[in-house]
N, CA, C and O atoms as a GROMACS GRO file, in nm:
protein
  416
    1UNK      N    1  16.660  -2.328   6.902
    1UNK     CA    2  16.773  -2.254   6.849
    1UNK      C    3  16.770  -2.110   6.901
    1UNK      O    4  16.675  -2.033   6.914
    2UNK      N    5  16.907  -2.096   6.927
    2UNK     CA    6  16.887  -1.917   6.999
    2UNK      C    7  16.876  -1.810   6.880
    2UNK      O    8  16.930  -1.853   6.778
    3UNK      N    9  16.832  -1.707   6.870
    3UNK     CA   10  16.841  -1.568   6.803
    3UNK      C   11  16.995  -1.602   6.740
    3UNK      O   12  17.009  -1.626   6.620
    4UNK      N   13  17.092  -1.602   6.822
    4UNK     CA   14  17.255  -1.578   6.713
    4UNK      C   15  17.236  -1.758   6.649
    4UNK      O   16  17.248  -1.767   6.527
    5UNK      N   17  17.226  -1.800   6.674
    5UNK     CA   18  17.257  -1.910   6.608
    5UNK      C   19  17.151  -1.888   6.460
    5UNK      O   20  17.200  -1.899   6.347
    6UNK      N   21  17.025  -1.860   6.478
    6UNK     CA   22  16.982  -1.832   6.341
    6UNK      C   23  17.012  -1.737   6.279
    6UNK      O   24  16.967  -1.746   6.165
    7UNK      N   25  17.097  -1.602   6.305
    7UNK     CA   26  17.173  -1.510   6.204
    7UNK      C   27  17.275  -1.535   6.174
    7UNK      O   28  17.350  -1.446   6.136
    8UNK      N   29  17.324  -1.693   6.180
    8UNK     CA   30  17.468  -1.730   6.137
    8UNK      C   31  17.424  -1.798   6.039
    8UNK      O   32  17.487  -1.797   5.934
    9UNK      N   33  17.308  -1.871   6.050
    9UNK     CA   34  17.252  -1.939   5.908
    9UNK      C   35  17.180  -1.884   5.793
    9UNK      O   36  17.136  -1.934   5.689
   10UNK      N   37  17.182  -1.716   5.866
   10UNK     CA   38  17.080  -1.663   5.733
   10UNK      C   39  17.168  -1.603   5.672
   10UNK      O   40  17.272  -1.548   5.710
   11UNK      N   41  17.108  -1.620   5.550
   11UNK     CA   42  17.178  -1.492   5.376
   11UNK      C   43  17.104  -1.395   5.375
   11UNK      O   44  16.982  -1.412   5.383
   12UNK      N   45  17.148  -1.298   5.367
   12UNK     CA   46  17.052  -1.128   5.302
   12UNK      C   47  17.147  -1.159   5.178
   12UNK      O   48  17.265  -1.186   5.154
   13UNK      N   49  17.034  -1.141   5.118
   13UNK     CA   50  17.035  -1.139   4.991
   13UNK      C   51  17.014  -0.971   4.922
   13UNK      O   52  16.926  -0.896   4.964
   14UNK      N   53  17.107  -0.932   4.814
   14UNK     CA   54  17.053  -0.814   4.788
   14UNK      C   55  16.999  -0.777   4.648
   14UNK      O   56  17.026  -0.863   4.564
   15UNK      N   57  16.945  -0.694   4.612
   15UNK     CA   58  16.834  -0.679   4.508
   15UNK      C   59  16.868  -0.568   4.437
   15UNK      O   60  16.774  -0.489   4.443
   16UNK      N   61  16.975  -0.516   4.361
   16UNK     CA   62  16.933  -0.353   4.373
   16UNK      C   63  16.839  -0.333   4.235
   16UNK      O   64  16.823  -0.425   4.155
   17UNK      N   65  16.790  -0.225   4.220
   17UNK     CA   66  16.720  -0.149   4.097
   17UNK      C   67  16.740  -0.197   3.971
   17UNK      O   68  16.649  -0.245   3.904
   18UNK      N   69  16.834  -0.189   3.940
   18UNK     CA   70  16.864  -0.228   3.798
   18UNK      C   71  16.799  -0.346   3.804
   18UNK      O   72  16.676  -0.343   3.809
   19UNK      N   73  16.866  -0.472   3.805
   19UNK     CA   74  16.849  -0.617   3.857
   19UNK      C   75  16.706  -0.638   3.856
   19UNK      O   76  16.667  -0.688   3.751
   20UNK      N   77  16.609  -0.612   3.950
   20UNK     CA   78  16.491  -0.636   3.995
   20UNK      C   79  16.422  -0.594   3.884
   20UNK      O   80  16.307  -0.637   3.871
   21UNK      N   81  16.463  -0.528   3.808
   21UNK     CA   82  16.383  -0.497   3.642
   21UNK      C   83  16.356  -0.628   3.581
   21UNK      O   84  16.257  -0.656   3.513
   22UNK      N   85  16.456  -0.708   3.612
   22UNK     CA   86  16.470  -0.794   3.518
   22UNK      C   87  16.495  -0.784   3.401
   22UNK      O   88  16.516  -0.674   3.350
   23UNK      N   89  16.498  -0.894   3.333
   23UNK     CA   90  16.550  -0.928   3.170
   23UNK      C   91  16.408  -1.027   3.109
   23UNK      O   92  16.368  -1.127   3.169
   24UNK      N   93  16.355  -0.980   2.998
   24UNK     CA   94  16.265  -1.058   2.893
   24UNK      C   95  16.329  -1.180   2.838
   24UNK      O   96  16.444  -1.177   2.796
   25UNK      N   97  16.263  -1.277   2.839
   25UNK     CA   98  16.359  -1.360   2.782
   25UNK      C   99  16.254  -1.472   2.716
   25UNK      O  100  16.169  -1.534   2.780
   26UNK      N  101  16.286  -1.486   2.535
   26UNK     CA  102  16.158  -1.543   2.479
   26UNK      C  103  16.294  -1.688   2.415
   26UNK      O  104  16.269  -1.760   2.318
   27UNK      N  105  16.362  -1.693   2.458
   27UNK     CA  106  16.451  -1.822   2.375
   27UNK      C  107  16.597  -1.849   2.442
   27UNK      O  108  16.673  -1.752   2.450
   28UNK      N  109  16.637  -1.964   2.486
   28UNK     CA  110  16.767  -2.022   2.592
   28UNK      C  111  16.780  -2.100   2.478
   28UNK      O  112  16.720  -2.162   2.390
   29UNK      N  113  16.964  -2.042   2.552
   29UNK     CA  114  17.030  -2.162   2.454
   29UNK      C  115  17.131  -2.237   2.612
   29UNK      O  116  17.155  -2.175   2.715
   30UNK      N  117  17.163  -2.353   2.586
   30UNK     CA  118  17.198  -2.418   2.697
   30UNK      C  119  17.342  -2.471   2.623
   30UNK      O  120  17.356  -2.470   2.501
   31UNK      N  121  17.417  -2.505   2.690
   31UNK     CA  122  17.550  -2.559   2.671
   31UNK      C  123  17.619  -2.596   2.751
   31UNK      O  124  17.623  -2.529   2.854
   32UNK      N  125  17.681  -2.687   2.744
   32UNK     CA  126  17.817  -2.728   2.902
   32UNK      C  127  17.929  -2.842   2.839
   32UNK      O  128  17.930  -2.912   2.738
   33UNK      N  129  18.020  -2.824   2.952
   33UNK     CA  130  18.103  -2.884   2.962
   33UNK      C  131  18.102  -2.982   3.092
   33UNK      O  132  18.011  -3.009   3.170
   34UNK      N  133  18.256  -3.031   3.085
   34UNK     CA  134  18.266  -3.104   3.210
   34UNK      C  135  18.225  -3.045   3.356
   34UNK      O  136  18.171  -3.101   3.451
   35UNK      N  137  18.274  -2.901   3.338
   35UNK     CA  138  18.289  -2.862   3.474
   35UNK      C  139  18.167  -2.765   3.534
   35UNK      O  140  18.156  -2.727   3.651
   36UNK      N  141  18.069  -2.732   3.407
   36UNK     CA  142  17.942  -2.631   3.392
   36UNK      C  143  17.888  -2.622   3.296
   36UNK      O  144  17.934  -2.652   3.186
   37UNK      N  145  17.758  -2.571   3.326
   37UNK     CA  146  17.641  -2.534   3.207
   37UNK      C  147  17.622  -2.402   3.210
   37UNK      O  148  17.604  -2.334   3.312
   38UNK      N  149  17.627  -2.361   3.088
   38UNK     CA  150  17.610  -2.219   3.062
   38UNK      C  151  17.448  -2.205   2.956
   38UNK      O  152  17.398  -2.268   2.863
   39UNK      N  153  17.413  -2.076   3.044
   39UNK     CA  154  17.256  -2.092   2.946
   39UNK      C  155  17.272  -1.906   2.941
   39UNK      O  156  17.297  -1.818   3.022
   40UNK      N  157  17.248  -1.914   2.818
   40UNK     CA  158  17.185  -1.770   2.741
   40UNK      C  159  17.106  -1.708   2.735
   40UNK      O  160  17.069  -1.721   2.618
   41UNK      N  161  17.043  -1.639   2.781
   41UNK     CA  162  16.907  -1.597   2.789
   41UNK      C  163  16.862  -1.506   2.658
   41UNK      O  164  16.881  -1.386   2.677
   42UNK      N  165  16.812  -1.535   2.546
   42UNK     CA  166  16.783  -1.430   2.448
   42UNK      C  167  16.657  -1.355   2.422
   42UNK      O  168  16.561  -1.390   2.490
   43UNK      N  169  16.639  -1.261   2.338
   43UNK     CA  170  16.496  -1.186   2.334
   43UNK      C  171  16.523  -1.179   2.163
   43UNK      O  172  16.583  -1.107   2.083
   44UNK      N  173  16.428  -1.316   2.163
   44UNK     CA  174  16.409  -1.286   1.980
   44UNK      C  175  16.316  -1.211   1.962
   44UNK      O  176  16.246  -1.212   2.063
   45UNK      N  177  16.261  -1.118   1.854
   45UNK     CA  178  16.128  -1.049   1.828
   45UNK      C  179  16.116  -1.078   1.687
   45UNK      O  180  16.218  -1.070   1.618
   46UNK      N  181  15.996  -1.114   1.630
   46UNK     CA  182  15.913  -1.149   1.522
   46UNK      C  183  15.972  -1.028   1.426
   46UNK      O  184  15.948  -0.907   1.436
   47UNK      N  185  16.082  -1.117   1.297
   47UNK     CA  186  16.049  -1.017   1.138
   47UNK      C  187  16.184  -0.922   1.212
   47UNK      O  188  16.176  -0.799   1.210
   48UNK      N  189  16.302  -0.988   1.274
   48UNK     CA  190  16.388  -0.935   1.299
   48UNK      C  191  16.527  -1.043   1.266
   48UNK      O  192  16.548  -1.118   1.361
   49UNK      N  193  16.590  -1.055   1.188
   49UNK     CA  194  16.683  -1.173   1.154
   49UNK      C  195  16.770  -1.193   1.274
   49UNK      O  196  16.794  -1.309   1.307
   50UNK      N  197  16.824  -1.087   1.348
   50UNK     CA  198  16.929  -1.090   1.425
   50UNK      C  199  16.886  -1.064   1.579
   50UNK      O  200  16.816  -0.967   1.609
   51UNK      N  201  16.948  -1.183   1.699
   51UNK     CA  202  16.838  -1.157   1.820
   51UNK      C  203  16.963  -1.150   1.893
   51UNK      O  204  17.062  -1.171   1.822
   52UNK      N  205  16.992  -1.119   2.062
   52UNK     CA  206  17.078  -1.067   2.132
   52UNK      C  207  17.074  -1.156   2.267
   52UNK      O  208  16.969  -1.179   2.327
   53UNK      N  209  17.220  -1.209   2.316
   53UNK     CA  210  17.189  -1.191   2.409
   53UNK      C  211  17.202  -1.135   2.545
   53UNK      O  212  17.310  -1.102   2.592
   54UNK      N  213  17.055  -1.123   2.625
   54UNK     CA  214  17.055  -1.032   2.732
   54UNK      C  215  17.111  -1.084   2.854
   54UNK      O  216  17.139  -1.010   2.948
   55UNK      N  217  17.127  -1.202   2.855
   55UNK     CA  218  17.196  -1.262   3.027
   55UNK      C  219  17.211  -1.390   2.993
   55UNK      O  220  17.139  -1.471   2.934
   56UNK      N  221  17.356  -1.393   3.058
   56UNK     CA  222  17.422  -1.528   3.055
   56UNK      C  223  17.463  -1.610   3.206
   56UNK      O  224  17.560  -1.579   3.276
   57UNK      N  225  17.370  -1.714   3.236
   57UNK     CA  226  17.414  -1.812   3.376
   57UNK      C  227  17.542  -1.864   3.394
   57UNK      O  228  17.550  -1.933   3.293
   58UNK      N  229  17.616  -1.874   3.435
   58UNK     CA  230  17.709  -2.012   3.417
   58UNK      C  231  17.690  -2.048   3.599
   58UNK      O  232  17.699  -1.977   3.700
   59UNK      N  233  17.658  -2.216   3.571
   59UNK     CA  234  17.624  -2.278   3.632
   59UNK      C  235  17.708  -2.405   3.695
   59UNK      O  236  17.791  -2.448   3.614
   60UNK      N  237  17.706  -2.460   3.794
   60UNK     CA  238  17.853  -2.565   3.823
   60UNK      C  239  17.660  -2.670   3.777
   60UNK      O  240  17.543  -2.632   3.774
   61UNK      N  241  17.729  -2.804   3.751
   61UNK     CA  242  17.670  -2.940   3.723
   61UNK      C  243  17.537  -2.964   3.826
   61UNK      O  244  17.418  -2.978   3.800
   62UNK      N  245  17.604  -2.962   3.941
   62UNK     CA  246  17.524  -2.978   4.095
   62UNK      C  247  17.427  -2.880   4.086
   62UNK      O  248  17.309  -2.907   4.107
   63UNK      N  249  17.477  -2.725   4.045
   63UNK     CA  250  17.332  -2.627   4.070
   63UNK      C  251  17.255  -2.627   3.965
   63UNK      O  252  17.134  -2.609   3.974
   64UNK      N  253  17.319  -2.646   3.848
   64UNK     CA  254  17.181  -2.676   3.716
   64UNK      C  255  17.076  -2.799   3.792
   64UNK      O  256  16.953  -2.793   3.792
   65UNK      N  257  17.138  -2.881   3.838
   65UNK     CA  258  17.003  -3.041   3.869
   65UNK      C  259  16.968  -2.961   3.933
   65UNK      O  260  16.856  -2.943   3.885
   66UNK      N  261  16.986  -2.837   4.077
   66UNK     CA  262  16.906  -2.834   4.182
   66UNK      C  263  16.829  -2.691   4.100
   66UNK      O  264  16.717  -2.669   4.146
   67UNK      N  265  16.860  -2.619   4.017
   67UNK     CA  266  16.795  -2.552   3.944
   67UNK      C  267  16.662  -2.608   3.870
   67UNK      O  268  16.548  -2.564   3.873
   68UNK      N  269  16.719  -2.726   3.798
   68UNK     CA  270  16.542  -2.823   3.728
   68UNK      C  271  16.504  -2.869   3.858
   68UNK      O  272  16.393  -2.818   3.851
   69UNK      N  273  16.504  -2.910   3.944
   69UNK     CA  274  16.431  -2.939   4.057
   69UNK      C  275  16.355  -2.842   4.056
   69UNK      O  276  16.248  -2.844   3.994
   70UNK      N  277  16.411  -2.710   4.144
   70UNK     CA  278  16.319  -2.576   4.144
   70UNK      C  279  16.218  -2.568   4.069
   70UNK      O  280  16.102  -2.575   4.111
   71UNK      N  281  16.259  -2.549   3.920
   71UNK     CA  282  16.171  -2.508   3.862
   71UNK      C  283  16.030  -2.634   3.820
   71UNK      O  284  15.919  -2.607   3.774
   72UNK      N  285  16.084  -2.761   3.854
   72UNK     CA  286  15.969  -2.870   3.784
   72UNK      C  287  15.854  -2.811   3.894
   72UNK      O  288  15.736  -2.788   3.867
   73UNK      N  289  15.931  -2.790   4.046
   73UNK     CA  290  15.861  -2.793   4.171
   73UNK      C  291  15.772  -2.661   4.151
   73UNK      O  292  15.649  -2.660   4.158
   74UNK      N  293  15.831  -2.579   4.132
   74UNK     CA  294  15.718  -2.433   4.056
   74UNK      C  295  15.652  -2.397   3.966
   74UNK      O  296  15.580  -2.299   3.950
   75UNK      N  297  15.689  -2.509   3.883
   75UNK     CA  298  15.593  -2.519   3.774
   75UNK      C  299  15.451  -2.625   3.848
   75UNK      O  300  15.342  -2.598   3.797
   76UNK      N  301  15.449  -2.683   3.906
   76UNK     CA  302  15.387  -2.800   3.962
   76UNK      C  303  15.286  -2.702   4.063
   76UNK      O  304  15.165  -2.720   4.074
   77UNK      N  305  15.341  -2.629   4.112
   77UNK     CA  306  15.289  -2.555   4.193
   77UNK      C  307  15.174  -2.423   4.121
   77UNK      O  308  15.068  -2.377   4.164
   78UNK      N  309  15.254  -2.392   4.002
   78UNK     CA  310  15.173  -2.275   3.962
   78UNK      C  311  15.056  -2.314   3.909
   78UNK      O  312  14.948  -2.257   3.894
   79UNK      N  313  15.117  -2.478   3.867
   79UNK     CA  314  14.994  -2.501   3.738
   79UNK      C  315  14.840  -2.556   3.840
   79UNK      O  316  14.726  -2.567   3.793
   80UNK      N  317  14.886  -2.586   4.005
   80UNK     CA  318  14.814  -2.622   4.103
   80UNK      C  319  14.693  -2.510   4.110
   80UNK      O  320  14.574  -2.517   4.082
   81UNK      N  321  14.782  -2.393   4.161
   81UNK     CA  322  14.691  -2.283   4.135
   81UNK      C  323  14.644  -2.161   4.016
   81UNK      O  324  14.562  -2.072   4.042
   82UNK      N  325  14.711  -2.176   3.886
   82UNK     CA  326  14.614  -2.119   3.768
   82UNK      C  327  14.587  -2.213   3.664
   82UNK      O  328  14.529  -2.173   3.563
   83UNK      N  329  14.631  -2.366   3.678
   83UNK     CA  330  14.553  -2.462   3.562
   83UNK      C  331  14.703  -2.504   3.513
   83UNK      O  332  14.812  -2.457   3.548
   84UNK      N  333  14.672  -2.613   3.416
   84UNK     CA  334  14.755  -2.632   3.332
   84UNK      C  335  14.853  -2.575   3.230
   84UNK      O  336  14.775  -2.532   3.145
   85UNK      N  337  14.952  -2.552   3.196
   85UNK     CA  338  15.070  -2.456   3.118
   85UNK      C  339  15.068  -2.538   2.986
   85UNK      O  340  15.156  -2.618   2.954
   86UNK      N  341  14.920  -2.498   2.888
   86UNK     CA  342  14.975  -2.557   2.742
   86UNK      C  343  15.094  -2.552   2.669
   86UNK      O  344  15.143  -2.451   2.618
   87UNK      N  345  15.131  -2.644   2.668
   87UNK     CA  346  15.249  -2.665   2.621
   87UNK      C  347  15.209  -2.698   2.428
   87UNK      O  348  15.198  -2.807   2.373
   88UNK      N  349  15.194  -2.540   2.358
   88UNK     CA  350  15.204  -2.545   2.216
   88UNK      C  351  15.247  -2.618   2.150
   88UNK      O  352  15.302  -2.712   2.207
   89UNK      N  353  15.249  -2.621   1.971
   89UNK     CA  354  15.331  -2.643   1.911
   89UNK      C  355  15.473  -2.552   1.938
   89UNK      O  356  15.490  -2.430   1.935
   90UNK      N  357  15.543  -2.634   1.957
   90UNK     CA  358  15.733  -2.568   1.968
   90UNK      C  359  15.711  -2.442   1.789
   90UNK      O  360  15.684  -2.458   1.670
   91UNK      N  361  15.744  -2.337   1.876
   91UNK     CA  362  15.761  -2.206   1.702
   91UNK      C  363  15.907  -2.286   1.667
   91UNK      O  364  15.998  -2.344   1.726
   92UNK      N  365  15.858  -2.241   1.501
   92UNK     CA  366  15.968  -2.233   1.456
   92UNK      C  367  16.049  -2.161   1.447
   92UNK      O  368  16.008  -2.046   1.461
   93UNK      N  369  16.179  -2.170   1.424
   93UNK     CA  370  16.290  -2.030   1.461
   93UNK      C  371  16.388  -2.068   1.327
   93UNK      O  372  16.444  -2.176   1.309
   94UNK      N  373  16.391  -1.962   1.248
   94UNK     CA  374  16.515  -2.006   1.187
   94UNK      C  375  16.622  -2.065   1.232
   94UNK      O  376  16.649  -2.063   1.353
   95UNK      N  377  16.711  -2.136   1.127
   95UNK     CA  378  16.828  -2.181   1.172
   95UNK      C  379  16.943  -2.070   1.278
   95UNK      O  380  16.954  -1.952   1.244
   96UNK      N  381  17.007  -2.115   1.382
   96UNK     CA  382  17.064  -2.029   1.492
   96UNK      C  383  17.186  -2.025   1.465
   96UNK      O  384  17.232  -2.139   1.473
   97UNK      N  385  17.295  -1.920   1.427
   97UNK     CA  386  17.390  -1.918   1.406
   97UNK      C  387  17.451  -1.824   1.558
   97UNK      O  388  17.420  -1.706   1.576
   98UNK      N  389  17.512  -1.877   1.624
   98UNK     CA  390  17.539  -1.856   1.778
   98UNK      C  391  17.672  -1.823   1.725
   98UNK      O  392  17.742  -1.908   1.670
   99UNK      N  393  17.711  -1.691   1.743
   99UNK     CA  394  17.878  -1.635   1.713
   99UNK      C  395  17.900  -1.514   1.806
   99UNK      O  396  17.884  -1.393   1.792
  100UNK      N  397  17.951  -1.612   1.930
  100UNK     CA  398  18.011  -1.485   2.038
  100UNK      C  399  18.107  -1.410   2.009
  100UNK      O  400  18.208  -1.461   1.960
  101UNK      N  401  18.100  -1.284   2.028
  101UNK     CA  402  18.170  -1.153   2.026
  101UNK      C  403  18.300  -1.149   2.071
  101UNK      O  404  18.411  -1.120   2.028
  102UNK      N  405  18.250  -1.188   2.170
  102UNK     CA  406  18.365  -1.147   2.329
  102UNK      C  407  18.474  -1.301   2.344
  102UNK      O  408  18.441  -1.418   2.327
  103UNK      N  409  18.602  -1.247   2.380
  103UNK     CA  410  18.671  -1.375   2.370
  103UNK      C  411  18.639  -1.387   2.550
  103UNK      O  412  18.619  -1.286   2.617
  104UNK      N  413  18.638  -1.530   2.612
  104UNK     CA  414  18.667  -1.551   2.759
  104UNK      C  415  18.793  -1.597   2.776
  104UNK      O  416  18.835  -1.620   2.889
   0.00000   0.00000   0.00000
C-alpha cells in the first residue's frame, strides 16, 4: 500500500482537555428502543439520596454489540495481565426513580 492510500484510511481522532479528564462513573443505566441504546453514566456517592447524571451514550443497535465485544475482549485481556476481576456481591442501591429534566 502506498503512503496516500494509508492517509485515506486513517481517522485523527481528537482529544481536547476537558474530555480527556474524563467522567467517574460508579452506576449505568441502559435503555433502548428499536432504533438505539442509550446508557447513562451516573456517580452515586454513599449517604446521598439523590445521584446525577454525568454522560449520556446514545448508541445505534450494531455499535452497542461491537461495543460488548470490545469490552468482553478488554476485560479478557486485563484480567490476562493483573488476575481475575472479582466480581462481588452486586451493592444494594435503593429503589431508582429515573426522572429526566430535559425534554428531547
Amino acid at each position: 500500500m502506498s503512503q496516500e492510500s494509508n492517509n485515506q484510511n486513517q481517522i485523527n481522532i481528537e482529544l481536547s482537555e476537558e474530555i480527556s479528564e474524563g467522567i467517574y462513573s460508579n452506576l449505568a443505566n441502559i435503555s433502548h428502543n428499536q432504533s438505539e441504546f442509550v446508557v447513562d453514566f451516573i456517580r452515586l456517592v454513599p449517604n446521598v439520596p439523590k445521584a446525577k447524571v454525568k454522560a449520556r451514550v446514545i448508541l445505534t443497535p450494531q455499535h452497542a454489540k461491537r461495543l460488548l465485544q470490545a469490552m468482553a475482549e478488554n476485560i479478557k485481556k486485563y484480567e490476562a495481565q493483573f488476575g481475575t476481576i472479582e466480581n462481588h456481591q452486586e451493592p444494594t442501591y435503593p429503589p431508582i426513580n429515573f426522572t429526566p429534566t430535559a425534554m428531547a
